[in-house]
C-alpha positions as CSV (number, residue, x, y, z in Angstrom):
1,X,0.2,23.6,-11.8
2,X,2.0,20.4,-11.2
3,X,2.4,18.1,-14.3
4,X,0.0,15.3,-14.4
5,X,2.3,11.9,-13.3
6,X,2.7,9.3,-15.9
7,X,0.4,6.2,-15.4
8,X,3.0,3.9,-14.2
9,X,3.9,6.7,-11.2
10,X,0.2,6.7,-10.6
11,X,-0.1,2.9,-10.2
12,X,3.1,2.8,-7.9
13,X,1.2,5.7,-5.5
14,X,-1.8,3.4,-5.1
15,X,0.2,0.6,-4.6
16,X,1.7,2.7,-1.4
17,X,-1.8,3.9,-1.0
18,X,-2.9,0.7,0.0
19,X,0.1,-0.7,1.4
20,X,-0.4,1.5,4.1
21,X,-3.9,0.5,4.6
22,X,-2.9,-2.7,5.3
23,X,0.0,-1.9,7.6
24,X,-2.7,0.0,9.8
25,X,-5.3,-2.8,9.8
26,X,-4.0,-4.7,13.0
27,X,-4.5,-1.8,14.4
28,X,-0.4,-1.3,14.8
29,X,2.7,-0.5,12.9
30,X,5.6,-2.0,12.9
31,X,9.2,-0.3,12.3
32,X,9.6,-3.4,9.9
33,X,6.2,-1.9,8.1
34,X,7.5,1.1,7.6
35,X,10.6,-0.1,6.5
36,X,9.1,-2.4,4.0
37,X,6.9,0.2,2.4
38,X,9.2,2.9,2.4
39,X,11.7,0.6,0.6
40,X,9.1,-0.3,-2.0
41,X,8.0,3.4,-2.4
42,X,11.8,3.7,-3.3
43,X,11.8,0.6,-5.5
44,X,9.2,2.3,-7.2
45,X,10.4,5.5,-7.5
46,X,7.0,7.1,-5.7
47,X,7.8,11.1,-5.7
48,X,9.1,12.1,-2.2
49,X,6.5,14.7,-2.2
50,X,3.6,12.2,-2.4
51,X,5.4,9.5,0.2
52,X,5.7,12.6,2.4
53,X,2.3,13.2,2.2
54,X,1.1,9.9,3.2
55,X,3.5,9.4,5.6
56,X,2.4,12.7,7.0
57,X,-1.1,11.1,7.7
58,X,-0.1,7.9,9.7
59,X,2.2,10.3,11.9
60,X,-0.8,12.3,12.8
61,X,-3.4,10.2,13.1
62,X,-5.2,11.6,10.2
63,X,-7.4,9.0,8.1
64,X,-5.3,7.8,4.8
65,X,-6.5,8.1,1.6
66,X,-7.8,5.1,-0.1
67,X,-6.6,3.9,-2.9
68,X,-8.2,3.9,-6.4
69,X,-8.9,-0.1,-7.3
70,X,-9.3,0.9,-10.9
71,X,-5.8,2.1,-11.3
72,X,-4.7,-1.0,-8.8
73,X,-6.7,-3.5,-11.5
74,X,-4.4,-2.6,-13.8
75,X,-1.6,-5.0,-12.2
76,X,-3.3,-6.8,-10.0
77,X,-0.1,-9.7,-9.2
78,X,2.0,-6.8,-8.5
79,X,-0.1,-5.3,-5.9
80,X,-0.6,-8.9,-4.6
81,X,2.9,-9.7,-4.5
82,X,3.5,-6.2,-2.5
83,X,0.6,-7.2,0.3
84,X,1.9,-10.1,0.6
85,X,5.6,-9.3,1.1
86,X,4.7,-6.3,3.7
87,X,2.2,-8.4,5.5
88,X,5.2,-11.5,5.8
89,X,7.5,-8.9,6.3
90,X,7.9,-8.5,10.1
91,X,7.4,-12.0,11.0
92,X,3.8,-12.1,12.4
93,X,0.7,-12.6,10.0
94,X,-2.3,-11.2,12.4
95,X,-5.8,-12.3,11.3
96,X,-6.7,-8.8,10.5
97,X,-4.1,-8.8,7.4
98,X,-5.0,-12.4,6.4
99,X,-8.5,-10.9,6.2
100,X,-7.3,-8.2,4.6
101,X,-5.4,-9.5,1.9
102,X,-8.6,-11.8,1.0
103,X,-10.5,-8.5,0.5
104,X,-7.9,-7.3,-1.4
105,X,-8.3,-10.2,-4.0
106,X,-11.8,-9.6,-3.9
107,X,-11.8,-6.4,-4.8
108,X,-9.5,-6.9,-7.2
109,X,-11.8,-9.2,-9.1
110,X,-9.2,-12.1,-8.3
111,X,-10.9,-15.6,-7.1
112,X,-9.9,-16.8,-4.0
């Protein structure tokens, strides 16, 4: 039986979690997506077994787990300031994303 990650691991995994919710919300992903989250899933030291995982999901088609907003309320910037860079991060804000990201705050208990 796998150990149980540390809390900070946990947070980072939900972070990618919904990271690649948003990428998928314009219905597209971009190499520059990918790029972005894989290099904050490395910036945040995510388990390769886990990124694999989810990875796995957008390659197939499969529907990606959501993320759990309690253990994203725990940072709630930092999760901001990761939407925000991936959704800026291959040059073209869709309106999908914009709306997402406002959900996002709102979810997170953060006024608009």
């Amino acid at each position: 039986m796998a150990a149980p990650l540390p809390p900070e691991s946990q947070f980072h995994i939900e972070v990618i979690k919904l990271l690649l919710q948003v990428a998928t919300s314009d219905g597209r992903v971009t190499r520059e997506e990918i790029d972005s989250i894989i290099d904050t899933a490395r910036g945040f030291s995510v388990p390769l077994t886990e990124l694999s995982a989810l990875t796995r999901c957008l390659q197939e088609g499969q529907p990606l787990p959501p993320p759990n907003l309690s253990v994203l309320r725990e940072d709630p910037k930092a999760v901001l300031d990761a939407v925000h860079t991936l959704i800026a991060g291959d040059g073209h804000v869709h309106e999908a994303e914009i709306e997402m990201a406002r959900q996002i705050r709102e979810l997170l208990g953060i006024a608009p």
